[in-house]
MIDOSE-1310 file (N, C-alpha, C; in nm, 2 decimals, decimal comma, always signed):
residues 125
xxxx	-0,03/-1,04/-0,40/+0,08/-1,11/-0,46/+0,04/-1,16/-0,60; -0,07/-1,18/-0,65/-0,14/-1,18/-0,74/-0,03/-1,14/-0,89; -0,01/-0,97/-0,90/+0,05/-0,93/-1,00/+0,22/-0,97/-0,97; +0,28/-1,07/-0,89/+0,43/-1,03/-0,86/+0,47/-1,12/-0,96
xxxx	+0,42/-1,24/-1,03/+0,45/-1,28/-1,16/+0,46/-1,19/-1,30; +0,37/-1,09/-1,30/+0,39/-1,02/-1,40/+0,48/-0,94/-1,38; +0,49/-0,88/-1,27/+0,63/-0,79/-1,18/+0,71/-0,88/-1,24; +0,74/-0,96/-1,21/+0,94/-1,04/-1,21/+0,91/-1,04/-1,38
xxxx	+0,82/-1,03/-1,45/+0,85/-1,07/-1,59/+0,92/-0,94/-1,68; +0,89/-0,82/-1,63/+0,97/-0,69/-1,70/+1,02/-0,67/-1,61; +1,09/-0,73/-1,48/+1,19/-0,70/-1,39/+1,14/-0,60/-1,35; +1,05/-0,59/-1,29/+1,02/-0,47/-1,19/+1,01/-0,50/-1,05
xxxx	+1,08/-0,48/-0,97/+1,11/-0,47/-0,81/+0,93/-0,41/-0,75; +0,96/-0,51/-0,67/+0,81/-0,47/-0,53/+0,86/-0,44/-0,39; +0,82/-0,28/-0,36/+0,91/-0,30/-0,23/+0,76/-0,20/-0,12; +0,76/-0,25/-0,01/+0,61/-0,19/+0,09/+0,72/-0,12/+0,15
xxxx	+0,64/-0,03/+0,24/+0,71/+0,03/+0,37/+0,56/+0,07/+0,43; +0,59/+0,01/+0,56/+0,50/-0,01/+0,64/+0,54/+0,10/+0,80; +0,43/+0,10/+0,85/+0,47/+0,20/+1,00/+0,52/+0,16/+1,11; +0,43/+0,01/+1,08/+0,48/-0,03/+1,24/+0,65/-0,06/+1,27
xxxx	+0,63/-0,19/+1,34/+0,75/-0,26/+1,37/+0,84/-0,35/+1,29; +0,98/-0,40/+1,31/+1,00/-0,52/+1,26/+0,91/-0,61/+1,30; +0,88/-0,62/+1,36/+0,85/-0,80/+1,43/+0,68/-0,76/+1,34; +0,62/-0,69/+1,39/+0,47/-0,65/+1,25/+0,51/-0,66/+1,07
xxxx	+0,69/-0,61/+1,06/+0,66/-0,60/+0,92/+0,65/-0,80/+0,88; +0,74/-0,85/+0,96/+0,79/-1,00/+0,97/+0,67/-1,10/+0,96; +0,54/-1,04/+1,08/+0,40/-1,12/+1,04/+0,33/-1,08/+0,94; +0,33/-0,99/+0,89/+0,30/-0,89/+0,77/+0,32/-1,05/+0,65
xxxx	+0,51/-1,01/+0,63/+0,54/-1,08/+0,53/+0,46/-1,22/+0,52; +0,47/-1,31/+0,63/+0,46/-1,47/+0,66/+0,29/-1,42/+0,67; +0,23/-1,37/+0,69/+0,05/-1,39/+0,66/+0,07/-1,36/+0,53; +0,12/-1,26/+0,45/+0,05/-1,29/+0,35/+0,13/-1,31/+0,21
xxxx	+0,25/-1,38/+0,28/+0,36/-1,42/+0,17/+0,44/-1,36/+0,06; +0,46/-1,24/+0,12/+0,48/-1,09/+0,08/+0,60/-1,14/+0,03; +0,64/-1,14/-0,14/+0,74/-1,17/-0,18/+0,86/-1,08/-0,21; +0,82/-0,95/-0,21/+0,89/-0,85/-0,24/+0,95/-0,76/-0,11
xxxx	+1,03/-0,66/-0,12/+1,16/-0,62/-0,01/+1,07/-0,57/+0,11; +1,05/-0,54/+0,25/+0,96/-0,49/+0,31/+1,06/-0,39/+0,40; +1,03/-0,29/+0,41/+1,08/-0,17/+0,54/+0,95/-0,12/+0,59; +1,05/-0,08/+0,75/+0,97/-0,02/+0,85/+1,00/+0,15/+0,84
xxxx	+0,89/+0,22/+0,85/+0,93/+0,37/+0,89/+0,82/+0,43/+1,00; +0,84/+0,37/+1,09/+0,74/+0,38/+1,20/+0,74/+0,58/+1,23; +0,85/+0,61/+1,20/+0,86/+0,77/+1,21/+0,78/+0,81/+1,09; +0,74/+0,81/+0,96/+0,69/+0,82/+0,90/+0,74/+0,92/+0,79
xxxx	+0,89/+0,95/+0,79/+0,92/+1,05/+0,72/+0,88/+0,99/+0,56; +0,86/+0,88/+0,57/+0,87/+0,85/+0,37/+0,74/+0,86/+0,37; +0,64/+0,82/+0,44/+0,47/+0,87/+0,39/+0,49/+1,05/+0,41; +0,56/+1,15/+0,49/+0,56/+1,24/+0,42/+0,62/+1,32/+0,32
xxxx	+0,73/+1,27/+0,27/+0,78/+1,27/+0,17/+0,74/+1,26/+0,05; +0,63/+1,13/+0,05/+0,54/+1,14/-0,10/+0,41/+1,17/-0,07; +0,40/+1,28/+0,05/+0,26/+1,34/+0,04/+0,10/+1,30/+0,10; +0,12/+1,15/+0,14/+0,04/+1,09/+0,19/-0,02/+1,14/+0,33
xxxx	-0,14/+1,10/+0,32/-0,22/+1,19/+0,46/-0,21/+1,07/+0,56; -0,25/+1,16/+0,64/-0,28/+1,09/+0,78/-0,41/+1,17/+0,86; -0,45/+1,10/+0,91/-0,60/+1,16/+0,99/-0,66/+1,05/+1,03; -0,75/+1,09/+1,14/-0,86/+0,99/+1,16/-0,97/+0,98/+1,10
xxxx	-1,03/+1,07/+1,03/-1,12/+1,09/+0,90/-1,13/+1,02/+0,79; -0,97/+0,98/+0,81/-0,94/+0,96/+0,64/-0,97/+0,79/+0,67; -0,97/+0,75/+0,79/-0,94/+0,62/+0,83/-1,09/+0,56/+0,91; -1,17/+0,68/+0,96/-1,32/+0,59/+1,02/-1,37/+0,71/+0,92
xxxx	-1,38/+0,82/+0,85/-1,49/+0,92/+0,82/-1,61/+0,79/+0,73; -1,71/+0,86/+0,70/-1,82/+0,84/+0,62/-1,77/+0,71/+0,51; -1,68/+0,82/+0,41/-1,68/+0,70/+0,28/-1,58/+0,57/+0,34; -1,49/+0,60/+0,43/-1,42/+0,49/+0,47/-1,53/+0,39/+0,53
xxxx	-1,60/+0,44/+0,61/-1,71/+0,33/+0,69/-1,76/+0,26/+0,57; -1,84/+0,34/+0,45/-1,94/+0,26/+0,37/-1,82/+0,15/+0,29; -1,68/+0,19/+0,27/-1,62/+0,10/+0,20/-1,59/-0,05/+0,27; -1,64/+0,01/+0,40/-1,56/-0,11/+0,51/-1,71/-0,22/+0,47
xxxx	-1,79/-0,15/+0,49/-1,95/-0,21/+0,47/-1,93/-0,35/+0,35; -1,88/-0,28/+0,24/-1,89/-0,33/+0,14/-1,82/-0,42/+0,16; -1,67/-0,44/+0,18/-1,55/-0,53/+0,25/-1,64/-0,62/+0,31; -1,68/-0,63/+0,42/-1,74/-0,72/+0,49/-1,86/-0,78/+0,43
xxxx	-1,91/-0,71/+0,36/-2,03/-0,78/+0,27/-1,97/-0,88/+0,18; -1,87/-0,89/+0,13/-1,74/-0,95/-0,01/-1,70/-1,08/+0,11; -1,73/-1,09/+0,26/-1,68/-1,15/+0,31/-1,49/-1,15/+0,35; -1,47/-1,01/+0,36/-1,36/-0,98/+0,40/-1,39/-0,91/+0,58
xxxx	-1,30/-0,97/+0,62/-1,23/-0,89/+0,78/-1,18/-0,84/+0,82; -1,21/-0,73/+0,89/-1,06/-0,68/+0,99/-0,97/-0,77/+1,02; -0,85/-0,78/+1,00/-0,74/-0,82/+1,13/-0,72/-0,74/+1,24; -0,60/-0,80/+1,31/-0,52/-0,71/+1,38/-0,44/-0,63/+1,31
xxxx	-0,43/-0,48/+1,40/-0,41/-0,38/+1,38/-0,25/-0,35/+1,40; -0,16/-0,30/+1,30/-0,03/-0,29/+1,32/+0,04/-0,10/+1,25; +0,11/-0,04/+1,31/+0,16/+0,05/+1,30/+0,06/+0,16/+1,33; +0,08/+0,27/+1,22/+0,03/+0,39/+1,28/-0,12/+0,38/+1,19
xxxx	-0,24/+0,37/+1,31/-0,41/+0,36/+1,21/-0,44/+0,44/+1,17; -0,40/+0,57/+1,13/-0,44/+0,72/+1,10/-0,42/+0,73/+0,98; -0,27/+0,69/+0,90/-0,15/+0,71/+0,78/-0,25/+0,64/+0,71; -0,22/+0,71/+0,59/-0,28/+0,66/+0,49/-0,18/+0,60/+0,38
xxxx	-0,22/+0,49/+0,30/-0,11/+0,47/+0,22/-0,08/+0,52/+0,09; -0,04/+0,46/+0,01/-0,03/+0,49/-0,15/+0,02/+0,38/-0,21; +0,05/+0,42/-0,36/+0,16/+0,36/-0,44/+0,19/+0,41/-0,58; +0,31/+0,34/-0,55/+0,42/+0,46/-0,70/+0,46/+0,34/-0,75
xxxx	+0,47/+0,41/-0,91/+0,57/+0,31/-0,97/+0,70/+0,39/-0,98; +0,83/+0,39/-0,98/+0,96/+0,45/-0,97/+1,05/+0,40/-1,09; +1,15/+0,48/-1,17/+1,27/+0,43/-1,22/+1,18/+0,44/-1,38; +1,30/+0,38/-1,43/+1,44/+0,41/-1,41/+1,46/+0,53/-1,40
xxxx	+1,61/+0,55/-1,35/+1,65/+0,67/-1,28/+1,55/+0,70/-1,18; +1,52/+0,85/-1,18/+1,47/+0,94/-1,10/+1,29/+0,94/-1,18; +1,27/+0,88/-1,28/+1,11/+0,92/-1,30/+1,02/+0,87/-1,22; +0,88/+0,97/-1,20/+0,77/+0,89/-1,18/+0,65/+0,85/-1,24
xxxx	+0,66/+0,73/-1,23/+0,60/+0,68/-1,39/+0,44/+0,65/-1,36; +0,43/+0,65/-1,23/+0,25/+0,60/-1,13/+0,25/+0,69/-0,98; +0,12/+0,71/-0,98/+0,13/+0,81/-0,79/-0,01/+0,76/-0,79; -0,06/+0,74/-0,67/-0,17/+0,70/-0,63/-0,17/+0,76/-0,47
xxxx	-0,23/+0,81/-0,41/-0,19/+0,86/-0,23/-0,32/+0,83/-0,21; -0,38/+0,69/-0,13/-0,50/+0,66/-0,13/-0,56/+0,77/+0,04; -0,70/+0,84/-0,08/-0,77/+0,93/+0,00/-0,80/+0,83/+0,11; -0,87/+0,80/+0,15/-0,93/+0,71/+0,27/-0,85/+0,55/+0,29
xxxx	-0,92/+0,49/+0,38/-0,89/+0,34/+0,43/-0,98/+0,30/+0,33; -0,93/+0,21/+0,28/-0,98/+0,10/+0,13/-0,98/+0,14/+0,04; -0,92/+0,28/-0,04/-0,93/+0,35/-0,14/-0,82/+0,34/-0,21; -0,77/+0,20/-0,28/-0,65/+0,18/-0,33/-0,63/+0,18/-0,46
xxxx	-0,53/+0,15/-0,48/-0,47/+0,23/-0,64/-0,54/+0,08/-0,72; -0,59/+0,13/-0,82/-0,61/+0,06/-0,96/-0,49/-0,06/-1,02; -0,52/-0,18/-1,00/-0,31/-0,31/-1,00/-0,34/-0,25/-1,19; -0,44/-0,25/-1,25/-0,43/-0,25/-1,44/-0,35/-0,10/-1,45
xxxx	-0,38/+0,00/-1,38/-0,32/+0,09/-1,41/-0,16/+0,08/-1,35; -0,13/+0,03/-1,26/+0,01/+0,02/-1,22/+0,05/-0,04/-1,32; +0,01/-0,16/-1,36/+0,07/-0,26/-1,38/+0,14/-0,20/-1,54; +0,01/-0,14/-1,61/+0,01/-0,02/-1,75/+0,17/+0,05/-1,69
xxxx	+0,17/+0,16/-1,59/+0,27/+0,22/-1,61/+0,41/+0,09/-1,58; +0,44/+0,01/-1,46/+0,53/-0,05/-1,45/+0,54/-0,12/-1,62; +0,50/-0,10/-1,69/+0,53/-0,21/-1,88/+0,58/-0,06/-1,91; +0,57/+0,05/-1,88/+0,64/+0,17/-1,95/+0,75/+0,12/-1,99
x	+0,85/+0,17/-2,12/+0,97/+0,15/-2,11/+1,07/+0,25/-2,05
């Protein structure tokens, strides 16, 4: 939630879509004060739509474990587990209209998009 001040400042919308449930996206929101619009697609047609993997590889293989290593060295934790643990995520920047202005489809578990590069394309005009 870090960059959602810079978000509201060129009016750029933040919106997740998550796998699980309502009632998961709902704890989701209130743990971590998720300010922006949240949906469920527990069927998962919109992670295949923008191409995102799914596997168990992509989620315990090798580089995922060593990244988890590192996580918990930083003094970060697992939580509890919600929706589908296989899906992998992403992130896009979208609009106006129909362009796409950022893609990110993170290869493994913890391999997330760059916020300076988003943030670079969301200032696009």
């Amino acid at each position: 939630m870090k960059v959602k001040p810079e978000l509201d400042k060129m009016k750029v919308g933040l919106v997740a879509v998550g796998s699980g449930t309502p009632d998961q996206a709902r704890a989701f929101v209130e743990k971590f004060n998720f300010q922006g619009q949240m949906y469920v697609n527990p069927g998962l047609s919109a992670y295949k739509a923008f191409g995102l993997k799914r596997g168990i590889w992509k989620t315990v293989g090798p580089a995922s474990a060593w990244r988890a290593i590192k996580a918990m060295l930083r003094g970060n934790r697992q939580g509890s587990n919600a929706g589908d643990l296989w899906q992998q995520g992403g992130m896009f920047v979208l609009g106006p209209g129909r362009q796409l202005l950022f893609e990110h489809r993170n290869p493994g578990a913890g391999k997330q998009a760059d916020l300076k590069a988003v943030l670079a394309a969301a200032a696009t005009p």
